[in-house]
C-alpha positions in Angstrom: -15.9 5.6 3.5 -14.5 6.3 6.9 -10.7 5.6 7.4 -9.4 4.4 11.0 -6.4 3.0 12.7 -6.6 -1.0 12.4 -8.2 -2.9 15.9 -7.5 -5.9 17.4 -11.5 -6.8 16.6 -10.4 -6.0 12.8 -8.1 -9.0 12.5 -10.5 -11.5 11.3 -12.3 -8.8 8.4 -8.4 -7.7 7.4 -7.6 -11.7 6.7 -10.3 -12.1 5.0 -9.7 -8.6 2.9 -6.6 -9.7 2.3 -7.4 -13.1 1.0 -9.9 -11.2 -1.4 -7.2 -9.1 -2.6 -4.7 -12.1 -3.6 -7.7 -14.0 -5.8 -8.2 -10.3 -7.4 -3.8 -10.1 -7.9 -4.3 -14.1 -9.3 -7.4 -13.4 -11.5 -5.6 -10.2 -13.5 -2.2 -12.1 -14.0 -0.3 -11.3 -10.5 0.5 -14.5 -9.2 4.2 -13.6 -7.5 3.1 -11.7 -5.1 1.4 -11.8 -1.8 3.2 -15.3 -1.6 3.9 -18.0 1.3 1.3 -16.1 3.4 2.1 -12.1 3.0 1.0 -10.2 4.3 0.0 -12.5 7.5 -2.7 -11.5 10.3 0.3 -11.8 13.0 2.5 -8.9 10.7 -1.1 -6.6 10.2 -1.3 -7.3 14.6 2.4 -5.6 14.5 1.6 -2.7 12.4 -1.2 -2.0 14.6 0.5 -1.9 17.9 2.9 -0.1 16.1 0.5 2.6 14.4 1.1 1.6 10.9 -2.7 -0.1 10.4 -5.6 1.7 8.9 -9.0 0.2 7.4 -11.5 1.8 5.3 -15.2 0.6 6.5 -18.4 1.7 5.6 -21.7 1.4 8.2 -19.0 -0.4 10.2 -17.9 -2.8 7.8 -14.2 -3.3 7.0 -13.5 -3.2 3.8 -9.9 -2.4 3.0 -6.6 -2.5 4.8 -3.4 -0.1 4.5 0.0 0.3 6.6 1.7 3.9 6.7 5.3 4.4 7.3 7.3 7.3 7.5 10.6 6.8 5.7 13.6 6.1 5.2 11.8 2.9 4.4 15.3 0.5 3.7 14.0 -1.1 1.1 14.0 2.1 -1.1 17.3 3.4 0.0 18.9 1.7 -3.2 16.5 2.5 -6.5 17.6 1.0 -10.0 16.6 1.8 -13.1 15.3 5.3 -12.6 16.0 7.7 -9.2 13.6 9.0 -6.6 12.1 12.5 -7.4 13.9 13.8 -4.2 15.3 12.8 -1.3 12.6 14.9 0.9 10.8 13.2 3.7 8.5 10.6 3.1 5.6 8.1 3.6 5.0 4.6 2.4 2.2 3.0 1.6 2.2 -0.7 2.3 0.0 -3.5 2.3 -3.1 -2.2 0.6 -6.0 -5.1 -0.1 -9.5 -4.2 -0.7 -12.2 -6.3 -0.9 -14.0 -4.7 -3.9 -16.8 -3.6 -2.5 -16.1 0.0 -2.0 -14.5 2.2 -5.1 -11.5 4.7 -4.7 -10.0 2.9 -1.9 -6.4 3.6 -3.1 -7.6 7.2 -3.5 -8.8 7.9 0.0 -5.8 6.4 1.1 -3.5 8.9 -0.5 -5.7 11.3 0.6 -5.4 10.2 4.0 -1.6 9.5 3.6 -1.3 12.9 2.3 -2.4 14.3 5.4 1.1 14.1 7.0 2.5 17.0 4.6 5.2 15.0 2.7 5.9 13.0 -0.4 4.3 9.5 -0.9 6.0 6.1 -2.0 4.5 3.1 -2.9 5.7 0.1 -4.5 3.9 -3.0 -6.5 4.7 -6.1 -8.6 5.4 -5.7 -12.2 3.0 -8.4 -12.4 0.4 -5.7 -10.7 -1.0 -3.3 -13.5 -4.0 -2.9 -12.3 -1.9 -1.4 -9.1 -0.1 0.4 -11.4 -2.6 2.2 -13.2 -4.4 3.0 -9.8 -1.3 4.8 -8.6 -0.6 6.8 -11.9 -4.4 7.5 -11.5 -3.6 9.4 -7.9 -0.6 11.4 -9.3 2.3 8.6 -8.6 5.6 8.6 -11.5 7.2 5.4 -11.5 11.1 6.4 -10.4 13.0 2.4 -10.9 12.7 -0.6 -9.6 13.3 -1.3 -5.4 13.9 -4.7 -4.1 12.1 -6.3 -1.0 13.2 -8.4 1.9 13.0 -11.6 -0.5 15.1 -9.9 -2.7 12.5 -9.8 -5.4 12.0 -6.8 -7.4 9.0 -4.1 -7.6 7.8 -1.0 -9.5 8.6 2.0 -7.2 6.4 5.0 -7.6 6.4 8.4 -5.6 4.2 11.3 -5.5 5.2 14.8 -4.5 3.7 16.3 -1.5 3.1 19.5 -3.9 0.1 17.2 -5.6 -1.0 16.1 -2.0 -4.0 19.6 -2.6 
């Protein structure tokens, strides 16, 4: 698995990941999120120019999508129902969708994530247990519960940059 920033050409393979993704959410019992089109091709285009885009592809194939952000993300600068391990700098991880093909996406992704020498955040659905387990499974502690733009509410996990070995 070879991990790259997101292309233009990539647009068409990351909708279509994507799309995978959501029936995989809807199959294990996740059906609130990744609603009303999120995450759209036109908001994976402005993580791109931006930097934030990364896909995992094998012999050229695309077959996962991630966005990294370095904090303060606002959507986790209020946390309920638990605290934040710290207040050191961090990254997010957003918008991960694989198309199943390829194991130990989420994995690589930290890895890759980890790179940048801080803590990690991430944030999923309560709904999203198969996310869930995946993130305890690379080191993450659920801290509370964050709310999005919508104003719906999501796990909130973090991972310390002293596990990021």
């Amino acid at each position: 698995m070879h991990i790259r920033p997101g292309e233009e050409k990539d647009l068409d393979a990351i909708v279509q990941v994507i799309d995978t993704a959501r029936a995989f959410m809807r199959a294990h019992g996740n059906a609130a999120q990744w609603v009303n089109g999120y995450p759209s091709r036109e908001l994976f285009a402005a993580d791109m120019r931006g930097g934030h885009c990364f896909v995992a592809e094998e012999n050229g194939q695309v077959h996962a999508v991630f966005s990294l952000f370095e904090g303060p993300d606002p959507t986790y600068a209020v946390i309920e129902d638990g605290a934040w391990l710290n207040d050191d700098a961090y990254v997010c991880i957003h918008r991960i969708g694989s198309d199943g093909e390829l194991r130990g996406v989420l994995q690589e992704a930290v890895r890759f994530a980890a790179l940048r020498g801080m803590d990690l955040r991430a944030d999923t659905h309560a709904d999203n247990i198969p996310m869930q387990n995946a993130l305890k499974k690379c080191g993450f502690i659920r801290c509370g519960v964050i709310y999005v733009d919508d104003g719906t509410p999501r796990e909130a996990f973090q991972r310390l940059k002293e596990n990021n070995v």
